[in-house]
SEMAR-465013 format. One record per residue (C-alpha): x, y, z; residue in three letters; residue number from 0. Coordinates in nm, 3 decimals, padded with zeros to 5 digits, always signed. Example, Ala and Ser with C-alpha at 12.3 -4.5 7.8 and 13.67 -1.06 7.14 Angstrom:
residues 2
- east; north; up; lumdo; pakol
- +01.230; -00.450; +00.780; ALA; 0
- +01.367; -00.106; +00.714; SER; 1
end
This chain:
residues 322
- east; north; up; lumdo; pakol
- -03.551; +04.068; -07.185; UNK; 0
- -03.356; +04.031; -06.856; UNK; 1
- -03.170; +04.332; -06.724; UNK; 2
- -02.759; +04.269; -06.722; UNK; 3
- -02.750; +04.451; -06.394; UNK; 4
- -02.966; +04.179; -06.283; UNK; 5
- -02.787; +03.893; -06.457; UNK; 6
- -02.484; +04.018; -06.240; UNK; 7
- -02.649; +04.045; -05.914; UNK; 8
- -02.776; +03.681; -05.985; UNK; 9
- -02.413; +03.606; -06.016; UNK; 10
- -02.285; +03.726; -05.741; UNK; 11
- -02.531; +03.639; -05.493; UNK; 12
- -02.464; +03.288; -05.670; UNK; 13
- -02.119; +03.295; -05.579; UNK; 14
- -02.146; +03.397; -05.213; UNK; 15
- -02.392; +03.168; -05.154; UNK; 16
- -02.159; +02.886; -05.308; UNK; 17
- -01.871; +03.019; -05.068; UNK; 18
- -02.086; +03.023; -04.773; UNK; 19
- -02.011; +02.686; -04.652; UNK; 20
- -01.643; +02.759; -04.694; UNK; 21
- -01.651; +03.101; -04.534; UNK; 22
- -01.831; +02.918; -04.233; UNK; 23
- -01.495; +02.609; -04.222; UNK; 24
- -01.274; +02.893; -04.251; UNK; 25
- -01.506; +03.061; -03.925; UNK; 26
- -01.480; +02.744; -03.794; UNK; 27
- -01.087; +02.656; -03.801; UNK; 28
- -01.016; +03.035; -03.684; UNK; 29
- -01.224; +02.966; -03.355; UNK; 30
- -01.063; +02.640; -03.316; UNK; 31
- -00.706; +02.791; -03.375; UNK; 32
- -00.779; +03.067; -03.115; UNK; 33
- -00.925; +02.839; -02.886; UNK; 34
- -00.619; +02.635; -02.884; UNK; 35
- -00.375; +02.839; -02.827; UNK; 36
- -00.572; +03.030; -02.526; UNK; 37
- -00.555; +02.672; -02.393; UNK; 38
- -00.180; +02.614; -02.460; UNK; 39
- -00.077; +02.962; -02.309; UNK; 40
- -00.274; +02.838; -02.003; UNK; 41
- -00.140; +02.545; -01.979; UNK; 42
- +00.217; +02.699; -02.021; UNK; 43
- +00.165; +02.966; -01.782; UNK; 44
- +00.042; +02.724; -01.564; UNK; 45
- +00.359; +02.402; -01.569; UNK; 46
- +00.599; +02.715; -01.541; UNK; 47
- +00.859; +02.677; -01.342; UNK; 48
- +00.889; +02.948; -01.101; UNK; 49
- +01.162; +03.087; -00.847; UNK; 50
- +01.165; +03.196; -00.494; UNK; 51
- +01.064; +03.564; -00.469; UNK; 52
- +00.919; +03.567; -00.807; UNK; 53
- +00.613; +03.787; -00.873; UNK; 54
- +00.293; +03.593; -00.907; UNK; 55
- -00.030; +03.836; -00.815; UNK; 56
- -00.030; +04.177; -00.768; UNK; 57
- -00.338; +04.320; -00.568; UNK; 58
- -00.504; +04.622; -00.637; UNK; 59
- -00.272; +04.915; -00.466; UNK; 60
- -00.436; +05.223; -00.563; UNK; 61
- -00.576; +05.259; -00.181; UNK; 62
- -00.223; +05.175; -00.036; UNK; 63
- -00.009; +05.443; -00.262; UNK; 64
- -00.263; +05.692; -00.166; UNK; 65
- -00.205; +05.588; +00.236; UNK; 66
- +00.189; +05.641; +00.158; UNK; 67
- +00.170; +05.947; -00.006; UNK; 68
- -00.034; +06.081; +00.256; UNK; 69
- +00.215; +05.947; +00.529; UNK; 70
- +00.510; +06.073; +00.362; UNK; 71
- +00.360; +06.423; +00.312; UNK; 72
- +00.290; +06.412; +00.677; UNK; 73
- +00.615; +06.285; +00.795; UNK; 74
- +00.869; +06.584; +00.566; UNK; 75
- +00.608; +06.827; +00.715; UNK; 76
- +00.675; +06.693; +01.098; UNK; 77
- +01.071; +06.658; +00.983; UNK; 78
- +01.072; +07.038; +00.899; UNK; 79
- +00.919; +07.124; +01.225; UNK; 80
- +01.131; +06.927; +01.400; UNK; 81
- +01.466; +07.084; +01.276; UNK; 82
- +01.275; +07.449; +01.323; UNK; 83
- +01.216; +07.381; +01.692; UNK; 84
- +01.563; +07.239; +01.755; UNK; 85
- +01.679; +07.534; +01.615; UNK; 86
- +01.474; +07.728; +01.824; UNK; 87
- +01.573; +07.537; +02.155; UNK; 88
- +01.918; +07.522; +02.080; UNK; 89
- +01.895; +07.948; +02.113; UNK; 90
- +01.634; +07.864; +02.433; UNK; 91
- +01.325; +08.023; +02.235; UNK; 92
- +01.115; +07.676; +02.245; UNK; 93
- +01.073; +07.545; +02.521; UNK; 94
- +01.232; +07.163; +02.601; UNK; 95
- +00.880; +06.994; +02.687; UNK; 96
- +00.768; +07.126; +02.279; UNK; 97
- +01.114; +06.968; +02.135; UNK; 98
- +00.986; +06.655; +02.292; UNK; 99
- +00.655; +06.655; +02.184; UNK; 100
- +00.768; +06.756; +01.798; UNK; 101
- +01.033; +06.511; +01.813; UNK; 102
- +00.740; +06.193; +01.985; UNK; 103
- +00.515; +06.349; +01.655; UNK; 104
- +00.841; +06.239; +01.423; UNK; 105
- +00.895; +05.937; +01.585; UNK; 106
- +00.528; +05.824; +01.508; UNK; 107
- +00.486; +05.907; +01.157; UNK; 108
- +00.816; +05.763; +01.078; UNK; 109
- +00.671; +05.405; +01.258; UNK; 110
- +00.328; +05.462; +01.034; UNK; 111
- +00.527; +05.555; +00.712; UNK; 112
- +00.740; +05.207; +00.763; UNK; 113
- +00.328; +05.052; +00.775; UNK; 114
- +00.233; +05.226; +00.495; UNK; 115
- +00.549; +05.072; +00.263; UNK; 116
- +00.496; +04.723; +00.407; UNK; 117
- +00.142; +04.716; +00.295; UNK; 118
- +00.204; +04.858; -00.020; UNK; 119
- +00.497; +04.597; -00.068; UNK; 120
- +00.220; +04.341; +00.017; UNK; 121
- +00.016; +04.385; -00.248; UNK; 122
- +00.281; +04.176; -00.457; UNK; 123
- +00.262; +03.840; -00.356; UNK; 124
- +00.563; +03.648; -00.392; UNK; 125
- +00.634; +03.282; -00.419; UNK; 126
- +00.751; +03.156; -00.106; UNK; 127
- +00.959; +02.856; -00.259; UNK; 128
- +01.077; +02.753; -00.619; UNK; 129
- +00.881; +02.524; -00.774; UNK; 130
- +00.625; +02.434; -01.047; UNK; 131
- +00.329; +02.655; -01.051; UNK; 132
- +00.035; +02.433; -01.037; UNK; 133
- -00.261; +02.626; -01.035; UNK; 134
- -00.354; +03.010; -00.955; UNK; 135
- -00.650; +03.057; -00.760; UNK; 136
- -00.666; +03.431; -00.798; UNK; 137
- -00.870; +03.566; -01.084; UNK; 138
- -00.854; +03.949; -01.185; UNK; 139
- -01.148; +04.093; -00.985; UNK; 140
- -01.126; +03.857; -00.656; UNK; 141
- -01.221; +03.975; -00.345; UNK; 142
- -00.869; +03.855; -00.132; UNK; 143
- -00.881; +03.742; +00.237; UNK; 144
- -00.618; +03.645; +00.452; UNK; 145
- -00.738; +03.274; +00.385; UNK; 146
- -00.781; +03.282; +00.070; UNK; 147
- -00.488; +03.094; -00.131; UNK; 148
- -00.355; +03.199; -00.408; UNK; 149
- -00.132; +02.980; -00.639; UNK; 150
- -00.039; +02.649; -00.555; UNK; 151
- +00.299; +02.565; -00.632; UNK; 152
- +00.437; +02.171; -00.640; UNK; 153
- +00.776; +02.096; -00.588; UNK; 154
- +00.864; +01.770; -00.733; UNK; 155
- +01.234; +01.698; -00.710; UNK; 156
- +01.140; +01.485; -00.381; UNK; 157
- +00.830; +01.389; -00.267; UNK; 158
- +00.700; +01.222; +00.066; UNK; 159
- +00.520; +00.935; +00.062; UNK; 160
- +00.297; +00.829; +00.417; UNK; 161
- +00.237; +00.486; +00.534; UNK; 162
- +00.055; +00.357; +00.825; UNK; 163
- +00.216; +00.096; +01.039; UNK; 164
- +00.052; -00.146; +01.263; UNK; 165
- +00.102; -00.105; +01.654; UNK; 166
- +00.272; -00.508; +01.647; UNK; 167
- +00.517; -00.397; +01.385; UNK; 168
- +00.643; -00.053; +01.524; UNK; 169
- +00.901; -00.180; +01.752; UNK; 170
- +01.027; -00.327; +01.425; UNK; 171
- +01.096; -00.041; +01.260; UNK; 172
- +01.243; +00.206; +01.519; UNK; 173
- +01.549; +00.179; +01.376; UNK; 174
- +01.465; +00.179; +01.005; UNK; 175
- +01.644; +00.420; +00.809; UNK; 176
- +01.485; +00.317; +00.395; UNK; 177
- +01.225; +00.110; +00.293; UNK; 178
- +01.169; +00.057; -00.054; UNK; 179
- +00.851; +00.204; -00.207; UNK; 180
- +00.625; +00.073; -00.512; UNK; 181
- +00.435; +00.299; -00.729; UNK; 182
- +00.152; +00.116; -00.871; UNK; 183
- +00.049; +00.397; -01.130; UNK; 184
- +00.389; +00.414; -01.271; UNK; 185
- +00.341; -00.008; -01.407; UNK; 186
- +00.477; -00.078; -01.010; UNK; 187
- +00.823; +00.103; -01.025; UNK; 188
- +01.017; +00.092; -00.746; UNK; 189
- +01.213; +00.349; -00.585; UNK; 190
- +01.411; +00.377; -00.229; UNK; 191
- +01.236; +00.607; +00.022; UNK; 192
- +01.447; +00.746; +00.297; UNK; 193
- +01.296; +00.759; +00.690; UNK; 194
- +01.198; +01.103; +00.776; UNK; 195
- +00.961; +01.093; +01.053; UNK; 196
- +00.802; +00.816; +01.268; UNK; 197
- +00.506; +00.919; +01.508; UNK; 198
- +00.513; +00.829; +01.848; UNK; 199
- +00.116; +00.817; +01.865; UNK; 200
- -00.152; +00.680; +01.657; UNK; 201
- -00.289; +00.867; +01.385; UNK; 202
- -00.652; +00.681; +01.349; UNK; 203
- -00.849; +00.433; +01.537; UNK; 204
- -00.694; +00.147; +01.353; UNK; 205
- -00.398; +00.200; +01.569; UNK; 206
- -00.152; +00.287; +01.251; UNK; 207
- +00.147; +00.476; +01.322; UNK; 208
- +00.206; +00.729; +01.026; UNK; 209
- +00.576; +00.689; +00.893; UNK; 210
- +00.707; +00.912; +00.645; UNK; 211
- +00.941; +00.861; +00.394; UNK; 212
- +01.106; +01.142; +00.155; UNK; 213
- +01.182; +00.980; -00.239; UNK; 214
- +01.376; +01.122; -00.490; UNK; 215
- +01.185; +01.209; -00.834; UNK; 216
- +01.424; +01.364; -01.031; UNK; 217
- +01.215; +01.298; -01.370; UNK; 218
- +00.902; +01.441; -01.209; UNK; 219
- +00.718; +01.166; -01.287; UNK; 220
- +00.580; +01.026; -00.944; UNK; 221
- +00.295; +01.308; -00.868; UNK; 222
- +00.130; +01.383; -00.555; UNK; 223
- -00.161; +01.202; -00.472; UNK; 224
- -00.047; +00.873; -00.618; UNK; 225
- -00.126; +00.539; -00.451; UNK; 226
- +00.199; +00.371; -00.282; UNK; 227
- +00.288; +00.017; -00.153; UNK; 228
- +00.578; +00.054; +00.081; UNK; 229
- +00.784; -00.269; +00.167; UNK; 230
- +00.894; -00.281; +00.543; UNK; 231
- +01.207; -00.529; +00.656; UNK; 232
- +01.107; -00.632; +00.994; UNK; 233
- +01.402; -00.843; +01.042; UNK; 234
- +01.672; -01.011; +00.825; UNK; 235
- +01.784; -01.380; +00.866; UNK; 236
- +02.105; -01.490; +00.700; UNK; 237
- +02.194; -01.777; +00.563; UNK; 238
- +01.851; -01.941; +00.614; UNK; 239
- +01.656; -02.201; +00.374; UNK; 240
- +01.360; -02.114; +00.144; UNK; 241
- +01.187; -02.335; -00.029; UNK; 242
- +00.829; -02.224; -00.196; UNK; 243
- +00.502; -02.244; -00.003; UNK; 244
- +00.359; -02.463; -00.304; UNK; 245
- +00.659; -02.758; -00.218; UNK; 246
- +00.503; -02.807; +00.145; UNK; 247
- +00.232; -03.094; +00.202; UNK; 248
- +00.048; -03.037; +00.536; UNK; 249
- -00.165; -03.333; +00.644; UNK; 250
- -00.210; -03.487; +01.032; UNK; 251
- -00.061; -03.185; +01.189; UNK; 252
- +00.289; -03.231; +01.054; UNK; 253
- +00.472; -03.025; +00.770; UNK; 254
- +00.666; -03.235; +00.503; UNK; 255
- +00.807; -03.238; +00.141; UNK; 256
- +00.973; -03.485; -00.091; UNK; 257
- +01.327; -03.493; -00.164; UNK; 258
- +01.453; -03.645; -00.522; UNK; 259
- +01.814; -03.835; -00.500; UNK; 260
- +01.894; -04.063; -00.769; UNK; 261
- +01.526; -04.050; -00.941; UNK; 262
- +01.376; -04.155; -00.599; UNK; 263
- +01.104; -03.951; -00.369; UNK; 264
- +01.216; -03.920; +00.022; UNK; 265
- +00.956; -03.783; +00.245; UNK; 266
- +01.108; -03.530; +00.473; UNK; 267
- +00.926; -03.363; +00.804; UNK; 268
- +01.036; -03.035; +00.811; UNK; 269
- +00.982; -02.739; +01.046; UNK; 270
- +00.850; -02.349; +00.915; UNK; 271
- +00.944; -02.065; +01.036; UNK; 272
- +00.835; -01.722; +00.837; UNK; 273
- +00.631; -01.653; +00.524; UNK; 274
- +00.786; -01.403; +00.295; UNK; 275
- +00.556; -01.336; +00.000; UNK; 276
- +00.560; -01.766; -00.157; UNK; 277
- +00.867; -01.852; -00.023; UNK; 278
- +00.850; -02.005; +00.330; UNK; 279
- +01.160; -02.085; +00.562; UNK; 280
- +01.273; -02.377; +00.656; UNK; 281
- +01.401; -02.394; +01.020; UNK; 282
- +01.481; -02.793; +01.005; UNK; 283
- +01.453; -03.097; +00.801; UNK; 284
- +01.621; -02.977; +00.482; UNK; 285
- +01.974; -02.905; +00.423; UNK; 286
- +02.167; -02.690; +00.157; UNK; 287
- +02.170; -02.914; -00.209; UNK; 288
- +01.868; -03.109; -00.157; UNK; 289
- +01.665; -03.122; -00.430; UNK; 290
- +01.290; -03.032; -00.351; UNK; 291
- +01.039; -03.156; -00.582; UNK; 292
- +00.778; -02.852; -00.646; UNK; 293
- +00.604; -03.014; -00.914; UNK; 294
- +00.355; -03.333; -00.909; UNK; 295
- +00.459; -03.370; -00.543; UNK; 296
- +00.068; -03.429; -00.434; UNK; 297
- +00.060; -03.695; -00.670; UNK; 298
- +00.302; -03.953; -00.452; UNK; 299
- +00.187; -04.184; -00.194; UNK; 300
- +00.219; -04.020; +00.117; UNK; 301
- +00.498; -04.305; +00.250; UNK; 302
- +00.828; -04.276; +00.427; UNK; 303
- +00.980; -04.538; +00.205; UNK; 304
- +01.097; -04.469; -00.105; UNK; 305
- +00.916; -04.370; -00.472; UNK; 306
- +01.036; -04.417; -00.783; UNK; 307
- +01.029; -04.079; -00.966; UNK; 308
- +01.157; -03.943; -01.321; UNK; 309
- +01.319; -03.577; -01.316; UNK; 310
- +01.156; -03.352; -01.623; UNK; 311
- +01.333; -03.032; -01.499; UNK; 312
- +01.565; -02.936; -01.244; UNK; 313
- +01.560; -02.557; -01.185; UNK; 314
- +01.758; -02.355; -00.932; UNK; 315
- +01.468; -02.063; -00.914; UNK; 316
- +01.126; -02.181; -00.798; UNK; 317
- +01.005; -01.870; -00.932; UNK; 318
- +01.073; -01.990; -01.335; UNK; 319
- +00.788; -02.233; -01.277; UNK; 320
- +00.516; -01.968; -01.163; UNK; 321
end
C-alpha cells in the first residue's frame, strides 16, 4: 500500500520537474531583457548630446575638500590676527615691522586658499564644447593623469575633409574658394566643401600639399573617418567643344572623326586639347551642329571621300549611349 504523503511528493516533484524547462526560458528571457537594456542605456548615454560646461566626470575629491578646509581654517585664523594687530598698531602697541609680517602671512594663505578651490573645482571635468558624446574613457576606479583623455566628444554639424594636392596642380588652386566633395560610403553623395586652409609646404614625401575643406552635415550622416573623393577645377574654358573620347580615331599620328550630313560619313582631322573624365575637347576641326558619329565609326574605311551611312539614332548626350 503506497503512502498518500508519498503519492503527493511524487506529484509535486513531477510537476517541478515538468516546469523546469520553462522556469529555465523564463531565466533565460529575464537575462536577455536585462542585458538589453544595460546595452540601450549605454548606448543612450553614450549618442547624448551634450552642452558646453556640462558635467561629464567627477574625480575623487575627498583629498582636495580636506586641503580647503584646512586652508580656510588657516586663513579666518590669520584674518583674526590680522585685525588684532592692526588694532594694536593703530594705538602703537605692535610694532609696524609685525603688522607687515601678519598682514604678508594673510596675503599668502589667501593666494593658497584661491589653489585649494581651483583644484577642488577641477575635479569636475567639464565639456569643453557642445557636441555628441562619443565615448567616455574614464571608468569608476581609474587612475587619472594629465594625459589621460577622458570623453571624446564629436561635433558633427560640419566636418573637415583633407585632401592632398600634387606640387604641378597647387598653383591651380591658390585661389580656390569650394570644391565639390564625394562621399563614397554614403552611395557617392555629393556635397560642396568650402576652402579653409591650404599648406604652404608638403605634408609627405609624395610632395602633396594638404588642403582642407570644412562641409556642412546638417543630418549627421557623413562621420569622421570616412573615405572622400574631392573634385578640383583647375581651370574653366567657356564656350569650348566636347565631343567623347570614344568618337576619336587615332591612327598615323593624326586625330580624326567622322561627321554624318545627309546620311554620308566626312572624315574630319581635328585637334585635342584637355581630357575631362570621357569627354575630350576639341580645339579645331569641328564646329557647333556637326553631327559626330560615336557609334560604328571604326567600322568605315578610313577615306577622305565620302561614305554612305544610315542614321539609327541621333542623340544630343553622348552619355545616353554609355
Amino acid at each position: 500500500m503506497v503512502n498518500p504523503e508519498s503519492k503527493l511528493k511524487t506529484k509535486i516533484l513531477r510537476a517541478l520537474w515538468g516546469g523546469f524547462p520553462w522556469l529555465m526560458v523564463v531565466i533565460l528571457f529575464i537575462s536577455l531583457f536585462i542585458v538589453l537594456g544595460k546595452v540601450l542605456e549605454e548606448r543612450a548615454r553614450l549618442e547624448e548630446l551634450v552642452k558646453r560646461g556640462q558635467l561629464l566626470v567627477e574625480l575623487d575629491d575627498r583629498d582636495y575638500k580636506s586641503r580647503l578646509e584646512q586652508v580656510e581654517a588657516n586663513y579666518r585664523l590669520a584674518l583674526l590676527n590680522y585685525e588684532r594687530i592692526s588694532e594694536l598698531a593703530e594705538k602703537n602697541i605692535a610694532a609696524k615691522t609685525e603688522l607687515d609680517k601678519t598682514e604678508a602671512q594673510l596675503k599668502a594663505l589667501a593666494a593658497q586658499l584661491s589653489e585649494a578651490k581651483l583644484a577642488l573645482d577641477r575635479t569636475k571635468i567639464t565639456a569643453p564644447i557642445s557636441g555628441r558624446l562619443n565615448e567616455i574613457e574614464a571608468k569608476i576606479g581609474d587612475w587619472m593623469g594629465v594625459e589621460k583623455s577622458v570623453a571624446q566628444i564629436l561635433q558633427f554639424e560640419e566636418v573637415k575633409v583633407t585632401v592632398g594636392v600634387p606640387e604641378s596642380d597647387v598653383a591651380a588652386i591658390i585661389d580656390l574658394n569650394e570644391a565639390d566633395v564625394i562621399i563614397e560610403a554614403l552611395s557617392n553623395r555629393r556635397v560642396k566643401g568650402k576652402k579653409i586652409f591650404l599648406s604652404r609646404q608638403p605634408g609627405t614625401m609624395a610632395r602633396l600639399y594638404d588642403l582642407d575643406l570644412v562641409v556642412k552635415n546638417p543630418d549627421g550622416r557623413i562621420l569622421p573617418g570616412m573615405f572622400a573623393r574631392v573634385e578640383l577645377v583647375k581651370e574653366v574654358f567657356e564656350g569650348t567643344l566636347v565631343i567623347p573620347l570614344y568618337a576619336v580615331i587615332s591612327q598615323n599620328d593624326e586625330n580624326f572623326v567622322f561627321v554624318e550630313k545627309d546620311n554620308k560619313a566626312e572624315k574630319r582631322l581635328i585637334d585635342l586639347g584637355i581630357l575631362s573624365g570621357w569627354l575630350i575637347q576639341v580645339t579645331s576641326g569641328l564646329e557647333p551642329g556637326d553631327h559626330v558619329i560615336v557609334v560604328g565609326h571604326r567600322q568605315l574605311d578610313n577615306v577622305d571621300n565620302l561614305q554612305d551611312v544610315e542614321v539609327i539614332q541621333s542623340v544630343r548626350d553622348a552619355g545616353e549611349i554609355i
